[in-house]
C-alpha positions in Angstrom: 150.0 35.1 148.7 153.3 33.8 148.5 152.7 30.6 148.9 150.6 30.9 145.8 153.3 32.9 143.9 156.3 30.7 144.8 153.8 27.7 143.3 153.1 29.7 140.2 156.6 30.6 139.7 157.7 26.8 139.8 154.9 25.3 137.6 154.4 28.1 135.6 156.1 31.6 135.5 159.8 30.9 135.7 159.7 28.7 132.3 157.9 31.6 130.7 160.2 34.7 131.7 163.3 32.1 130.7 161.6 31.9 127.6 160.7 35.2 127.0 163.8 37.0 129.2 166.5 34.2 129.1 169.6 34.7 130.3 172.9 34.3 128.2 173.6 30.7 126.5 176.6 30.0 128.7 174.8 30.4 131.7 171.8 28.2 130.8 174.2 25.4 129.6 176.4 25.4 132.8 172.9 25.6 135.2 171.2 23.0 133.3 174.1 20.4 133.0 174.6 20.4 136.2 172.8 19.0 139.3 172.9 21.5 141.5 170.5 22.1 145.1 169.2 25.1 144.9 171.0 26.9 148.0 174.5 26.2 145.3 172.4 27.0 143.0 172.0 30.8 144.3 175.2 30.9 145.9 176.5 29.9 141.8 174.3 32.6 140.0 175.8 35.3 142.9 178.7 34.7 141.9 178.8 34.8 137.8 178.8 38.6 137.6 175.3 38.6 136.0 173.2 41.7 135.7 170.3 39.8 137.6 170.1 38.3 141.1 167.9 35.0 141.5 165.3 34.3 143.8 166.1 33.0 147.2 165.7 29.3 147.8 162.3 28.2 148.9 161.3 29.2 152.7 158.1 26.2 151.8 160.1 23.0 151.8 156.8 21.6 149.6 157.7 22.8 146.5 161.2 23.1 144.9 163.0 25.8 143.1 163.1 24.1 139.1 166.3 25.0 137.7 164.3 27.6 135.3 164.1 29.9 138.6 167.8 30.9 137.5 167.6 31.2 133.5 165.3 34.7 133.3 167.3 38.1 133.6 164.2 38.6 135.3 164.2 37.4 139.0 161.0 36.3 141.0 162.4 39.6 143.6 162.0 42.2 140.6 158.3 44.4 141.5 157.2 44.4 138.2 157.3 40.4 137.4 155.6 40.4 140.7 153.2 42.4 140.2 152.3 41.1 136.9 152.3 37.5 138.4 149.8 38.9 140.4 147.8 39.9 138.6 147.1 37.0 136.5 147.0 35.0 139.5 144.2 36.9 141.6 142.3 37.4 138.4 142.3 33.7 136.9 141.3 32.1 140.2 138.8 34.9 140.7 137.4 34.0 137.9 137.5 30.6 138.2 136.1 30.5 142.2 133.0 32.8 140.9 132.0 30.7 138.1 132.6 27.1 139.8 131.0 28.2 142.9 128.5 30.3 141.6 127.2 27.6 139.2 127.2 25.0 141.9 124.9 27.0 144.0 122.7 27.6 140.7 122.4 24.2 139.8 122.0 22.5 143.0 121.1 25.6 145.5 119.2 28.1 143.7 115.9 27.6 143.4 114.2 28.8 140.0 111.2 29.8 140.9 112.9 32.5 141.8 112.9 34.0 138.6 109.2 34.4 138.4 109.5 37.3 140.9 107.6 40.5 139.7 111.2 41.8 140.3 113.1 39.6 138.4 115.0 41.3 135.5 115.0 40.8 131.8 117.9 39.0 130.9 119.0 39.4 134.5 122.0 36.2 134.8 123.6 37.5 131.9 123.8 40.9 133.2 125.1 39.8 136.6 127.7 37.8 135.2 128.8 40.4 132.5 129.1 42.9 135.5 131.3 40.9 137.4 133.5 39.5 134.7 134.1 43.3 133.1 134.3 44.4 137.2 136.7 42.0 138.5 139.8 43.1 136.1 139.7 46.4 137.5 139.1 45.1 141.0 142.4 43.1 140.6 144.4 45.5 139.6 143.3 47.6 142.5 143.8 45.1 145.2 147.1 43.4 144.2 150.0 46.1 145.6 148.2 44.5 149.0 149.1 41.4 148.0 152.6 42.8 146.4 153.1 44.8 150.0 152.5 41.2 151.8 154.7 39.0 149.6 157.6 41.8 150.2 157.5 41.7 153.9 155.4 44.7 155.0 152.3 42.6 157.0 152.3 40.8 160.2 151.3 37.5 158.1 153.7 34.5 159.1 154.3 31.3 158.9 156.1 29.8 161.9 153.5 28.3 164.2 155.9 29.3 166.7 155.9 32.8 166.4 152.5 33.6 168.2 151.2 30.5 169.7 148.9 27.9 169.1 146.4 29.8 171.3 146.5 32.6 168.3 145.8 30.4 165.8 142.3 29.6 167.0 141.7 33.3 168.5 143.1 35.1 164.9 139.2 33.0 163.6 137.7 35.2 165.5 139.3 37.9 165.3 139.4 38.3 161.9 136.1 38.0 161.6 134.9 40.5 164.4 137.3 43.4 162.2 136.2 42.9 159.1 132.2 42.5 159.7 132.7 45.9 161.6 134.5 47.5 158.8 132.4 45.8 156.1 129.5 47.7 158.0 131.0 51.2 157.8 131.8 50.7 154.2 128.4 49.2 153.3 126.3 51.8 155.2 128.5 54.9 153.8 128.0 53.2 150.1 124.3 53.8 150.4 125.0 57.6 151.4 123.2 59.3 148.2 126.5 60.9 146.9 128.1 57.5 147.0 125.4 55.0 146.1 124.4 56.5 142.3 128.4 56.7 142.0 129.2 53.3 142.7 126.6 50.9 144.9 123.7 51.3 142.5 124.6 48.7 140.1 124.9 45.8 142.9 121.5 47.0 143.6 120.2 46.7 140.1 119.4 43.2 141.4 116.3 42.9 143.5 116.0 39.6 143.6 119.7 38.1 143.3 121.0 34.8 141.8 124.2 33.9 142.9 125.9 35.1 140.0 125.1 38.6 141.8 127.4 37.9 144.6 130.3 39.9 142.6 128.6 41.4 140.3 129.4 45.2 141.4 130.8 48.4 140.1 134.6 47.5 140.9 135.1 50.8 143.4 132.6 49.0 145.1 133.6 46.0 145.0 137.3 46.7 146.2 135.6 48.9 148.9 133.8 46.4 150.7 137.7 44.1 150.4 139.6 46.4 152.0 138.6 45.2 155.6 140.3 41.6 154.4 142.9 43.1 152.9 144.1 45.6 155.6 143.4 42.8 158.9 147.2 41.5 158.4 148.7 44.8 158.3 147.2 45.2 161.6 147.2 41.7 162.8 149.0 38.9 162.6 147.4 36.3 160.9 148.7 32.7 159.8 149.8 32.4 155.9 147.6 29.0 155.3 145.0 30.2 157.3 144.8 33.8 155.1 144.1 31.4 152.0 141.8 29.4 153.8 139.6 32.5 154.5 140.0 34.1 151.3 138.4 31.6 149.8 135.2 30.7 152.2 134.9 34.4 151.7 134.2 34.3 148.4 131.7 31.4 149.4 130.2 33.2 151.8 129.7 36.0 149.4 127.4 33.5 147.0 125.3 31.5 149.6 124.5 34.8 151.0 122.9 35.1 147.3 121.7 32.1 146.8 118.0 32.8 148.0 118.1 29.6 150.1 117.1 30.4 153.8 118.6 27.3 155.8 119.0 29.7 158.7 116.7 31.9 160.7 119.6 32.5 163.2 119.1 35.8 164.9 123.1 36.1 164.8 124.1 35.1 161.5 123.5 37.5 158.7 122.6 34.9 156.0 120.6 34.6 152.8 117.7 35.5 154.2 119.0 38.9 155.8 120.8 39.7 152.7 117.9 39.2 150.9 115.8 41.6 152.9 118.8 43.7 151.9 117.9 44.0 148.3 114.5 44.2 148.2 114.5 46.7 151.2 118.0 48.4 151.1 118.1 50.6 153.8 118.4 47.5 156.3 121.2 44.3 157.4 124.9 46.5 156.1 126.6 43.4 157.6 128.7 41.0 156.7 128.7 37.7 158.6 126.4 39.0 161.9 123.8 40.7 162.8 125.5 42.6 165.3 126.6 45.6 163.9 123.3 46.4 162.4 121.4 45.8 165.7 123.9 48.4 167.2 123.3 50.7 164.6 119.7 50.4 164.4 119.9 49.5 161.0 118.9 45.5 161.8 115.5 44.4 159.8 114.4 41.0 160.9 113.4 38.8 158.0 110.1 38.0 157.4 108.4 34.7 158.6 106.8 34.0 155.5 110.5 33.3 154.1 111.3 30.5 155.9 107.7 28.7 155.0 107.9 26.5 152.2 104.1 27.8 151.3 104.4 31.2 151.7 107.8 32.0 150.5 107.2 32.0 147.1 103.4 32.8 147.1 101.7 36.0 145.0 100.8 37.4 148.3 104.2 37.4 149.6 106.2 38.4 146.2 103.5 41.2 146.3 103.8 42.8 149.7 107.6 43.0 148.8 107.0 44.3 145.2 104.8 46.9 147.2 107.1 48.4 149.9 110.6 48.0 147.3 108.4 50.1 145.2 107.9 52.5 148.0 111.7 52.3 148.8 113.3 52.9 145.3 111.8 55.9 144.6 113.3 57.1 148.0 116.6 56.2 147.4 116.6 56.1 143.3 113.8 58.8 142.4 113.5 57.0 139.2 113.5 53.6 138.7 115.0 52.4 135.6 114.9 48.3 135.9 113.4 46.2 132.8 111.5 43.7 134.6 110.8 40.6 133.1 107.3 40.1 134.2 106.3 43.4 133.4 107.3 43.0 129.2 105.6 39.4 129.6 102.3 41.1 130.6 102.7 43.8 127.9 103.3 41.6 125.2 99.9 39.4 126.4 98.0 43.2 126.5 99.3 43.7 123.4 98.2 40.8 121.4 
């Protein structure tokens, strides 16, 4: 997240904490008469008996300290600018990955019909999306002193290709992904323990038959729970700065197609749409992440159904009612009381009723 942060900081945050924490009017003149690179420009600002100490010159030779780096009494190094930076940084592009992506996969993935599921909810989009935009706040705030804890030198993330090999690089893939599908299981599967799902999975759950708005549309315990795994790999591992980013955001990717209701994969491996899917209507089954492997080891591995993958019986009454039938069955199991508003059901009363 430095990368991000040092970025920020020179388009963005350094002009407004020299606006809003400026530094006195002699220095600001001298620094911004004179050209100056910005290793003199440090070794100047050291030396000028200031109460404040500037950030260190750029380690990322793409992007260059602005002379506005040097004109706030509050450094880029100080915890709470950093934090705050933070902040605001995870929680914009958050924001903006869910809704871009998210509304890609509606509009061109997700297919409608969907929606005429007997377990489709009243006014279900709206409630997915007002879940994970009052969620992901709280989520943030949560999950940034990781991010505060990398920037300040306390992972194994690096940047110097050097340092562990090139053979690394392609095995950290791997890795990475082996560690936090294990993990992700683990959290997942102790989430639907009883004292912990009514606390904090049930509201994910609320959707039996997602849209891709869903994919972060959790309670935000929940939601940071099931992060940790990414969040803790580099304090464990080393893993590559650009490659970090890279995988933060196909995660979040992942995270939607996985919600998407489109089944392009019947890979016994892969715990796609289709297994996920099996996961909401059936809950007890497919914990994973990004295998299958984990829930075949735990005996916790449900093989989707062929009719999902057949264009004629995927979406047929038969099918949507065998499902309604056994999630029925389910939910009182693991809910006692089901307390949905189905969309289909008020349609049917209101035709009763007139």
């Amino acid at each position: 997240m430095d990368i991000v942060l040092e970025t920020a900081d020179a388009f963005l945050f350094d002009h407004v904490y020299a606006k809003l924490f400026p530094v006195p009017h002699t220095v600001t003149s001298l620094l911004q008469d004179t050209e100056l690179s910005n290793e003199l420009l440090f070794s100047l600002s050291k030396n000028l008996s200031l109460s404040y100490i500037p950030s260190e010159p750029y380690e990322y030779t793409f992007v260059s300290a602005p002379t506005a780096a040097y004109l706030s009494t509050i450094p880029r190094t100080d915890i709470v600018r950093q934090f705050i930076s933070l902040f605001l940084i995870t929680l914009v592009f958050g924001l903006v990955l869910y809704f871009v992506f998210a509304s890609l996969s509606y509009v061109f993935v997700y297919d409608k019909r969907n929606m005429n599921h007997p377990k489709y909810l009243k006014n279900q989009m709206r409630m997915e999306i007002h879940q994970a935009v009052s969620s992901m706040p709280i989520m943030t705030l949560l999950t940034v002193p990781w991010f505060l804890a990398e920037i300040r030198g306390y992972s194994f993330m690096y940047w110097d290709l050097n340092d562990h090999g090139m053979a690394y690089l392609f095995l950290q893939f791997p890795l990475f992904v082996l560690f936090t599908d294990f993990s992700i299981y683990l959290i997942h599967r102790g989430l639907h323990h009883p004292l912990m799902y009514k606390r904090f999975h049930k509201p994910h759950h609320k959707w039996i038959v997602p849209t891709p708005f869903a994919a972060h549309a959790f309670h935000p315990i929940d939601g940071y729970l099931q992060s940790l795994p990414y969040h803790i790999f580099p304090f464990v591992f080393p893993l590559h700065k650009l490659l970090y980013l890279f995988l933060f955001m196909n995660i979040n990717l992942w995270t939607i197609l996985i919600h998407d209701g489109e089944y392009m994969t019947n890979n016994p491996v892969v715990n796609g749409a289709a297994c996920h899917t099996v996961h909401h209507l059936y809950f007890n089954y497919n914990y994973g992440q990004f295998t299958t492997l984990w829930d075949r080891i735990g005996r916790s591995y449900r093989t989707p159904e062929k009719s999902l993958f057949d264009e004629k019986t995927k979406m047929s009454a038969a099918t949507w009612k065998k499902q309604a039938t056994e999630m029925e069955t389910i939910v009182k199991e693991v809910e006692q009381d089901d307390d949905r508003q189905y969309l289909h059901n008020d349609v049917a009363e209101t035709k009763k009723a007139k």
